[in-house]
C-alpha positions in Angstrom: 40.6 12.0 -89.6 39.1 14.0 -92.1 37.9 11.9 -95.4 36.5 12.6 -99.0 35.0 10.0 -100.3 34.1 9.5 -103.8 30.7 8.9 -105.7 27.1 9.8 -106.1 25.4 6.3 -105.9 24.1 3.7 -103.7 27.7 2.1 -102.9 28.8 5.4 -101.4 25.5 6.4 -99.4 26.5 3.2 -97.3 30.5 3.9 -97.3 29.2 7.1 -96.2 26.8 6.2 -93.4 29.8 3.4 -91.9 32.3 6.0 -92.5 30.5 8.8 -90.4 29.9 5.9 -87.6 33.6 5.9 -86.7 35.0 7.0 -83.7 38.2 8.0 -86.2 35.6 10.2 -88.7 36.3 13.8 -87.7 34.9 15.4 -90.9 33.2 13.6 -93.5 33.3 15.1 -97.1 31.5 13.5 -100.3 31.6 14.2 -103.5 29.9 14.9 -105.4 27.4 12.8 -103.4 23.5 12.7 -103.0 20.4 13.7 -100.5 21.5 10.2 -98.6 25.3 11.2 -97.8 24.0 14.3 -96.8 22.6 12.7 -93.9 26.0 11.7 -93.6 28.6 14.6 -94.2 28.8 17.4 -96.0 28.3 17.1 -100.4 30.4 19.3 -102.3 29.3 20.0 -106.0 32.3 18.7 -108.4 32.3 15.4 -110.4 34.3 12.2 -108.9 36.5 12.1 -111.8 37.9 15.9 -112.0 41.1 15.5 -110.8 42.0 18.4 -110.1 39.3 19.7 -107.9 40.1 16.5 -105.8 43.4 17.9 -105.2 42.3 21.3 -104.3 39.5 19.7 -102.1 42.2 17.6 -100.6 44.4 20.5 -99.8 41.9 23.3 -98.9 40.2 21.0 -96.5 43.3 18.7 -95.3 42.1 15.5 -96.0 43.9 12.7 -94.3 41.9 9.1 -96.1 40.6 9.5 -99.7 38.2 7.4 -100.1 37.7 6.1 -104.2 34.0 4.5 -105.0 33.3 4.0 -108.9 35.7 2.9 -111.0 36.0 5.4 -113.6 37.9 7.6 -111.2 40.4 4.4 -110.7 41.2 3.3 -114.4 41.8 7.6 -114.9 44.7 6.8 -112.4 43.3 8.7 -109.3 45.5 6.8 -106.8 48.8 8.0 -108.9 47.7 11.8 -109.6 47.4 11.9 -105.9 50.7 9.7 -104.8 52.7 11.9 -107.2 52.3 15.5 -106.0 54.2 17.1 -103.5 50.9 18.5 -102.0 48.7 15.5 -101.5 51.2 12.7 -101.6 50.7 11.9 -97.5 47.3 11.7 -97.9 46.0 7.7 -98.4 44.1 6.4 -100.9 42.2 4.0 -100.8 41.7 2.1 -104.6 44.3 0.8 -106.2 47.3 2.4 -108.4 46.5 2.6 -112.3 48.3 0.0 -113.1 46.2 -2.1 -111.0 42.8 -1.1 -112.3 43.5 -2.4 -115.2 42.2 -5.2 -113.5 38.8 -3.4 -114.4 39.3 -1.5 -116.7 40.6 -4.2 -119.2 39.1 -7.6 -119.8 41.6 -8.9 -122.4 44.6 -8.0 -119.0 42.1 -9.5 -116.3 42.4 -12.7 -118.6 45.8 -13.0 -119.4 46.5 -12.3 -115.8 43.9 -14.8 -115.1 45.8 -17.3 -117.3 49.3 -16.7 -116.2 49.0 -16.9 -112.2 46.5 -20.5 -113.2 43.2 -18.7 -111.9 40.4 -21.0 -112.9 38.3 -18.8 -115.4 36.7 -19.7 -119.2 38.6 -20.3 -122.2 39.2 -17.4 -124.3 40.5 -15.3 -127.1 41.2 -12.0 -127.9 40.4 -9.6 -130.7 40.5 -6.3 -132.6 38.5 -5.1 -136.1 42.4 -6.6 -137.8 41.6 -9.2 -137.0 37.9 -9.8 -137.1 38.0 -13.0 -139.3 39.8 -14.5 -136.9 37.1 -13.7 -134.4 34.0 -15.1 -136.7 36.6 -18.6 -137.4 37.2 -18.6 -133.1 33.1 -18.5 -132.5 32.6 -21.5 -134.8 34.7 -23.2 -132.3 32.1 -22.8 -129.3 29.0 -24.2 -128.6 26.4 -21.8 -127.7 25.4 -19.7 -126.2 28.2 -17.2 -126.7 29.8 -14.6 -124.5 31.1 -11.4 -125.8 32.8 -8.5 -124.2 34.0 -5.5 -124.3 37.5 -4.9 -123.5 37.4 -1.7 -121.9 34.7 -0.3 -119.3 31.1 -0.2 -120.3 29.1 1.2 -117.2 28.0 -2.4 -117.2 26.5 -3.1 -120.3 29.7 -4.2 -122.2 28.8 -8.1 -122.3 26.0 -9.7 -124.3 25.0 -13.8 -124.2 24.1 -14.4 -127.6 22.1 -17.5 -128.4 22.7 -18.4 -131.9 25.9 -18.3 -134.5 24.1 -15.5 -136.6 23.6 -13.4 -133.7 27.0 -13.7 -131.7 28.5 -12.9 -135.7 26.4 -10.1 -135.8 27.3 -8.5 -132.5 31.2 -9.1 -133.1 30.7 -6.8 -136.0 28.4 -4.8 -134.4 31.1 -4.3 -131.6 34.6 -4.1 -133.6 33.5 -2.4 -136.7 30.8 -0.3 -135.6 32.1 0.1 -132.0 29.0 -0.4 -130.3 30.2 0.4 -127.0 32.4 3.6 -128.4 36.1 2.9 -127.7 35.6 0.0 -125.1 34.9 -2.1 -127.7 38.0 -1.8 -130.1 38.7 -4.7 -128.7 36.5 -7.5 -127.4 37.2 -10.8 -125.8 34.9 -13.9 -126.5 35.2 -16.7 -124.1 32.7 -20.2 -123.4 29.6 -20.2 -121.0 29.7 -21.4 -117.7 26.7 -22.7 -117.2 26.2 -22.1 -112.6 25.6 -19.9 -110.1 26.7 -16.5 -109.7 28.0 -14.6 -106.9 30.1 -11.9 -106.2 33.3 -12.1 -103.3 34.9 -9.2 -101.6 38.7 -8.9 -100.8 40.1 -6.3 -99.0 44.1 -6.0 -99.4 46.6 -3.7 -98.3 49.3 -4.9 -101.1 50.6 -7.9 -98.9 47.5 -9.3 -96.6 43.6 -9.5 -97.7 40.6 -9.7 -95.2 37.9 -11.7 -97.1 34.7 -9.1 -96.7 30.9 -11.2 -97.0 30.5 -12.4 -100.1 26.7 -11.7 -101.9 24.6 -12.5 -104.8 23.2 -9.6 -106.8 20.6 -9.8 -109.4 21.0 -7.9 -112.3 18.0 -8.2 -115.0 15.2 -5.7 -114.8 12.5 -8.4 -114.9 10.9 -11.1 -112.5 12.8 -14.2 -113.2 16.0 -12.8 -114.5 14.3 -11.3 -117.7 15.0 -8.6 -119.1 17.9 -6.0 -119.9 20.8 -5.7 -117.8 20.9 -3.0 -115.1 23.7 -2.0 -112.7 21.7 -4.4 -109.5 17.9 -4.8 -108.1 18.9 -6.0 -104.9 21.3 -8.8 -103.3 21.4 -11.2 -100.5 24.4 -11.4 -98.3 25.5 -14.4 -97.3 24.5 -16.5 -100.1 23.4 -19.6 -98.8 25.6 -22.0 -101.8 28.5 -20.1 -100.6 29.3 -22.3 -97.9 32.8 -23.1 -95.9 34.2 -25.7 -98.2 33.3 -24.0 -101.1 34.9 -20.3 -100.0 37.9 -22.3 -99.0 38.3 -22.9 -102.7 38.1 -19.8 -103.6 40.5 -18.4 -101.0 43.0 -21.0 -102.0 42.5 -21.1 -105.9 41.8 -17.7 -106.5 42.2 -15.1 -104.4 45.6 -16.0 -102.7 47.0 -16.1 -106.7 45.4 -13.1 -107.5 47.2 -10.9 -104.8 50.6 -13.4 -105.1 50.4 -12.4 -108.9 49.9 -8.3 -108.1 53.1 -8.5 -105.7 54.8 -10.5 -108.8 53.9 -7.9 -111.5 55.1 -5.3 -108.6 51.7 -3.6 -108.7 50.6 -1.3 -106.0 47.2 -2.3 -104.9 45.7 -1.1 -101.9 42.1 -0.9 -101.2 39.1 -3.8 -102.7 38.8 -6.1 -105.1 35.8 -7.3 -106.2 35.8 -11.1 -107.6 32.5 -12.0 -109.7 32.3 -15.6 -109.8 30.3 -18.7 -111.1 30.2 -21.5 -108.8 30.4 -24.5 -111.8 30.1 -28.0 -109.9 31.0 -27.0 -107.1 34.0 -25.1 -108.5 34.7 -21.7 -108.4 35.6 -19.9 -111.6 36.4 -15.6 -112.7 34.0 -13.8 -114.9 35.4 -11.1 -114.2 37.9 -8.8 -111.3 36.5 -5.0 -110.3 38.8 -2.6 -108.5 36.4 -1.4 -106.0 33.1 -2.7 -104.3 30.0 -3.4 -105.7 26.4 -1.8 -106.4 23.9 -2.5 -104.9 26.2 -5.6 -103.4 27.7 -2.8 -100.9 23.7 -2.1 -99.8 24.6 -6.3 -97.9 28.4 -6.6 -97.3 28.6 -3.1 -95.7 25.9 -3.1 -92.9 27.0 -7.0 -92.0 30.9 -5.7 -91.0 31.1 -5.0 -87.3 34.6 -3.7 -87.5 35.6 0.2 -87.6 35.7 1.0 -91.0 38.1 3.4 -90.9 40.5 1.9 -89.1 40.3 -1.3 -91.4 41.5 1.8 -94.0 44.4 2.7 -91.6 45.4 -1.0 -91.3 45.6 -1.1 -95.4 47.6 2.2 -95.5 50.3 0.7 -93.0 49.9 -2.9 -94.4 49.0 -4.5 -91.1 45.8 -6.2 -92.1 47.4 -9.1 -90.9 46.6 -8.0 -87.0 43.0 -7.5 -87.8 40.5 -10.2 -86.9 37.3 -9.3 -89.2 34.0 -9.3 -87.1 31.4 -10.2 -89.4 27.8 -10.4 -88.2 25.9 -13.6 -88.5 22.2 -12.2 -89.8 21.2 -12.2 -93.4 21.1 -8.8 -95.0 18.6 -8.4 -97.9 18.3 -5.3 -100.2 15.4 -4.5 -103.0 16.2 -1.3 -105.6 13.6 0.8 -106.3 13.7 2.1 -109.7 12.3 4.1 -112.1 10.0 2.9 -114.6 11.9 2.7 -118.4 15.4 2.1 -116.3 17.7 1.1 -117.6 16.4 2.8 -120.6 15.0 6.2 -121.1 13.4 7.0 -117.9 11.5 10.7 -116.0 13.9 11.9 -113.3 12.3 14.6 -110.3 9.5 11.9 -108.6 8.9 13.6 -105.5 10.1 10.6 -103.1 7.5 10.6 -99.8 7.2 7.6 -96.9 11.4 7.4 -96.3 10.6 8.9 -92.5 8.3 6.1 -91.9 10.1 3.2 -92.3 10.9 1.1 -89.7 13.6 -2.1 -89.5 15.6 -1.4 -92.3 18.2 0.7 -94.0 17.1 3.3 -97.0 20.4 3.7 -99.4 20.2 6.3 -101.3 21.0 5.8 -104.9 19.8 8.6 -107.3 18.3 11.6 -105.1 18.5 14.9 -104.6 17.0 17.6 -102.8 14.6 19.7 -105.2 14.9 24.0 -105.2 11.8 24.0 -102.4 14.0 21.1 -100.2 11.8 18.1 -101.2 13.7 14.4 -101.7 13.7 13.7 -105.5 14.6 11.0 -108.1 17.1 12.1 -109.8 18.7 8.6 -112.0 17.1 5.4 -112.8 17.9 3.5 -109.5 16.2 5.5 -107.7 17.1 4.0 -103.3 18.4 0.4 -102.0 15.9 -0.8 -99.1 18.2 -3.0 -96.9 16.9 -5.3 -94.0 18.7 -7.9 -91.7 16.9 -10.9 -90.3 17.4 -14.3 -89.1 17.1 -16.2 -92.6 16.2 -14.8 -96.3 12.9 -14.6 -95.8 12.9 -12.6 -93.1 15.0 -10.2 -94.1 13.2 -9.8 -97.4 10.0 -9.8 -95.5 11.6 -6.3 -94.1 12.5 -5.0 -97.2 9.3 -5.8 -99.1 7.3 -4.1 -96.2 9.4 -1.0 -96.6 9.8 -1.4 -100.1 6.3 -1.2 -100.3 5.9 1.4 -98.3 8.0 4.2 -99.9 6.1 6.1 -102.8 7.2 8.0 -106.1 5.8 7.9 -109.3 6.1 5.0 -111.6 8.1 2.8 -108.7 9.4 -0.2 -110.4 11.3 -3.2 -108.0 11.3 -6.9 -108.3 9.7 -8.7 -106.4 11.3 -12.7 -106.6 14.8 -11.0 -105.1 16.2 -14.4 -103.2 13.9 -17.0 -104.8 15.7 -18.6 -106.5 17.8 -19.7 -103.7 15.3 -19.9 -100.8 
C-alpha cells in the first residue's frame, strides 16, 4: 500500500515510524513532514492543509490509505474533498468526515452532543458578544474558579481557569468583544470546574465498532509542578496508573459506547480516532473535551505500546471489521519527556544545531520540530523541539530512560521538565 500521511510534528514522526514497520507499507509519503519522518519515508514540501496539492499528490503518486494527523486539516473537511472526487474517491481516509470534526472543532456542538446522548461532562452555557450580559449574569452563578472557552479551535490555547469574578468578567470581554482568540472566540462556552485527575483515552472506530487504544496522561504547563503557561505537551506516561479496570469500564460504558451510538444516530460518518480528554472526579469519569484525531506528545506513549499492524488496523476501519480484531497491547510503561526551546511557548530562537541523537541508547527520539539545515546538520526548527520516549517495567524506570537520554541530547537553551510522572508515582 502506498500512504501519505499528514503533519509535521511529533504525533506524525511516530505514525510515521509504525507506519513504515508494516509488512502492508509499500511507499511511505509525508507531508509536509520533518528530519524524523525522513528516517521514515520520503517528505514532500507542501502544507497539510492545501487541499489541493493532497489531491494531486494522491493521484500523481497513487495513494491507496491517506493518513490525516492535526486537526486543522479535519475541521477544513479533508475527508469529504477527498470522498467527493471522481479521482481520489477510492482512496481511504483515515479522520473523520467534516461533519464529524465538529467534534473538535466546536466546543458549544461537542457539549450539546455531550448533553443530548447523557455523556457525563460539566454544566454549561453558551454565548456570543449579543448576548454577553447574559454571560457576566451566568458567571455569578459558579463558584470559582472559572472555565472559559473558546468555541472554535485555538491551537490549544483557547481555555483559560480564571480565579476570581473580576478576572473570568474580564476575559469574557476580552474573548467576545475583543476576540482574543480571532474568530474562535465569537463564541465561547463557560462551564464549572471539576476539581480531579486528568487523562486522556483513545478510541479507534471504523463508524460501527471501536478498539479502545492505551489511554495516557500528558502534562501540559511549561513549569515544574504544573506552573506555568500552557503548551501543546512536555511528556506523558502511558498507562496511567489511576486508570485502572473498573474505572475504564466506566468509561467504556458511560462514554464512549454513547459517543459512537450518538455519531451513528446523527448519521455522521466517522472513521479513524477519537481522542476523549477526561477528568476522573471520584472515581467518575467525566468529558472536557472530544478531539478528532490523536494526541501530542500522548501519541510519543500510545503508539510504541500497540503491537498490532498499524496499517491493517486502518484496513479493518475502512471495511468496518474492527470487530475481528483483537488489539495486542504491550504490558510495559512508556514514558516520554519534550525537549523544548527556551521562551516556548512564547517567542522562542529556531536553527539550534541538535547533536547526541546517534548516541542514545534504550529509547525512542520523536521528532517534533527539526529540520535538516542547507549544510545537512539536524536543527530546531519550532518550540517543541523532540519527544524522548522510553519503556520500562514501572514509571520510574521508564523515566529513568528518558531522563538519561534526555540528558544526553544537546542544543542550545534545552528546556524539559523534569517532575514528568511525579505526581502519580
Amino acid at each position: 500500500m502506498k500512504v501519505l500521511l499528514l503533519g509535521s510534528g511529533g504525533r506524525e514522526h511516530t505514525l510515521a515510524w509504525k507506519i513504515a514497520q508494516s509488512k502492508l507499507c509499500e511507499e511511505l509519503y509525508i507531508a509536509p513532514g520533518n528530519a524524523g519522518t525522513a528516517e521514515c519515508g520520503v517528505n514532500l514540501n507542501f502544507s497539510d492543509s492545501d487541499v489541493e496539492k493532497i489531491k494531486e499528490c494522491i493521484i500523481e503518486k497513487q495513494i491507496d490509505i491517506l493518513v490525516v494527523g492535526p486537526e486543522q486539516a479535519l475541521v477544513n473537511g479533508i475527508y469529504d474533498c477527498i470522498k467527493n472526487d471522481k479521482k481520489t474517491e477510492k482512496t481511504i481516509v483515515i479522520g473523520p468526515s467534516q461533519a464529524g470534526a465538529v467534534l473538535e472543532g466546536s466546543k458549544d456542538f461537542a457539549k450539546a452532543f455531550m448533553s443530548k446522548y447523557n455523556i457525563p461532562t460539566a454544566d454549561y452555557q453558551s454565548f456570543d458578544k449579543e448576548n454577553i450580559e447574559g454571560a457576566l449574569e451566568y458567571i455569578q452563578t459558579l463558584k470559582a474558579p472559572y472555565v472559559l472557552k473558546a468555541d472554535g479551535l485555538a491551537a490549544g490555547k483557547g481555555v483559560l481557569i480564571c480565579h476570581t469574578i473580576e478576572e473570568a468578567k474580564h476575559e469574557i470581554n476580552a474573548m467576545l468583544l475583543s476576540e482574543k482568540f480571532g474568530k474562535a472566540s465569537r463564541k465561547i462556552v463557560i462551564e464549572e470546574f471539576l476539581k480531579g485527575i486528568e487523562l486522556s483515552v483513545f478510541v479507534l472506530t471504523d463508524g460501527e465498532h471501536y478498539l479502545v487504544l492505551p489511554s495516557a496522561k500528558d502534562y501540559k504547563r511549561i513549569g515544574e509542578n504544573d506552573t506555568g503557561l500552557n503548551t501543546g505537551g512536555m511528556g506523558a506516561i502511558s498507562p496511567p496508573p489511576f486508570a485502572d479496570k473498573i474505572f475504564m469500564s466506566k468509561v467504556e460504558q458511560k462514554i464512549i459506547i454513547p459517543t459512537i451510538e450518538g455519531l451513528k444516530k446523527e448519521k455522521i460518518t466517522y472513521k479513524g480516532f477519537i481522542f476523549i480528554g477526561l477528568m476522573k472526579v471520584d472515581d467518575e469519569p467525566y468529558v472536557i473535551e472530544y478531539n478528532v484525531r490523536m494526541g501530542d506528545p500522548e501519541t510519543e506513549v500510545v503508539v510504541p505500546r500497540i503491537n498490532n499492524d498499524l496499517l491493517d488496523l486502518f484496513l479493518h476501519v475502512e471495511n468496518q471489521t474492527l470487530d475481528q480484531v483483537t488489539l495486542a497491547i504491550n504490558s510495559q510503561v512508556a514514558a516520554t519527556v519534550m525537549l523544548v526551546s527556551k521562551g516556548y511557548p512564547e517567542a522562542y530562537e529556531k536553527g539550534k544545531i541538535i547533536s547526541n541523537v546517534q548516541n542514545v541508547q534504550n529509547s525512542y527520539v520523536f521528532h517534533a520540530g527539526t529540520k535538516l539545515n542547507d549544510k545537512g546538520e539536524l536543527v530546531s526548527n519550532g518550540g517543541r523541539v523532540l519527544a524522548v520516549t522510553s519503556m520500562g517495567a514501572s514509571i520510574q524506570e521508564a523515566l529513568g530512560l528518558s531522563y538519561q537520554n534526555a540528558d544526553l541530547i544537546d542544543f542550545e537553551n534545552k528546556h524539559y521538565r523534569r517532575d514528568i510522572g511525579k505526581d502519580i508515582l
